[in-house]
C-alpha positions as CSV (number, residue, x, y, z in Angstrom):
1,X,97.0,97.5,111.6
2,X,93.9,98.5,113.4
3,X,91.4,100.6,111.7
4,X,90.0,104.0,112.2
5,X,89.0,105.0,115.2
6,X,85.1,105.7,114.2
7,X,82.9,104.0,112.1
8,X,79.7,106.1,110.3
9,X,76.6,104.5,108.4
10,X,75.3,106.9,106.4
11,X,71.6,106.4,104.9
12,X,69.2,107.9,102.2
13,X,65.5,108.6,101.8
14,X,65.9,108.1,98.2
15,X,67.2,105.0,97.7
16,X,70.6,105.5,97.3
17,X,73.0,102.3,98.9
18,X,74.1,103.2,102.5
19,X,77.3,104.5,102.7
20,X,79.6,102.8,105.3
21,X,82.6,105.2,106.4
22,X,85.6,104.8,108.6
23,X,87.2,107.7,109.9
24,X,89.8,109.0,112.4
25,X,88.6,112.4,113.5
26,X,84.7,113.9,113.6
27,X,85.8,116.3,111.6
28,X,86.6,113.9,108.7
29,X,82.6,113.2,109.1
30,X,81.7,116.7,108.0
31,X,84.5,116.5,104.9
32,X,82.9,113.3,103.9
33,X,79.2,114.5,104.0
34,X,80.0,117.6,102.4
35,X,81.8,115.9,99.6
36,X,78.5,113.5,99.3
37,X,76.8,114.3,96.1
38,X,73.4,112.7,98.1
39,X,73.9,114.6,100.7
40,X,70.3,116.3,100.8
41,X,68.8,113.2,100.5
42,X,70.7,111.9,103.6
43,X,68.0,110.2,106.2
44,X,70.1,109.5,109.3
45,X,73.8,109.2,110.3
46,X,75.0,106.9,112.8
47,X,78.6,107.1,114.4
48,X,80.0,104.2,116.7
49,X,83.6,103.6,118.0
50,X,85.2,101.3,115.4
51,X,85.5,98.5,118.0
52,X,88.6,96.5,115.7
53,X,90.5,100.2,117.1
54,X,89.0,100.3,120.3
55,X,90.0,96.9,121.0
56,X,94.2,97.5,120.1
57,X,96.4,97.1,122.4
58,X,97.6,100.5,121.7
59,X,94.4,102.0,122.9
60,X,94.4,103.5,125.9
61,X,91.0,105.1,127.5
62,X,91.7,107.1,130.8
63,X,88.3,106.5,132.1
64,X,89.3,103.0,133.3
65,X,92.1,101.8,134.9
């Protein structure tokens, strides 16, 4: 079973452990952040494909044929 299909890293000015987050719609990003206790200490957020659900067989992207 593949994963989600995005992937965030989450970091911190203050020292806080990055967070690493999986997660299948953007919106999910925003519940996740807004559920961070650290969240006004959050530096940078960085959102990829998760490439283990991009990869799936099942995945189908209509830009390529």
């Amino acid at each position: 079973m593949p994963g989600k299909r995005w992937m965030a890293t989450i970091r911190y000015h203050d020292g806080t452990k990055p967070l690493f987050i999986e997660f299948e719609k953007i919106t999910d990003l925003h519940d996740s952040v807004e559920r961070d206790p650290n969240r006004n200490s959050i530096e940078h957020i960085i959102v990829t494909p998760n490439r283990s659900f991009t990869n799936h067989r099942s995945f189908t992207n209509p830009g390529k044929s």
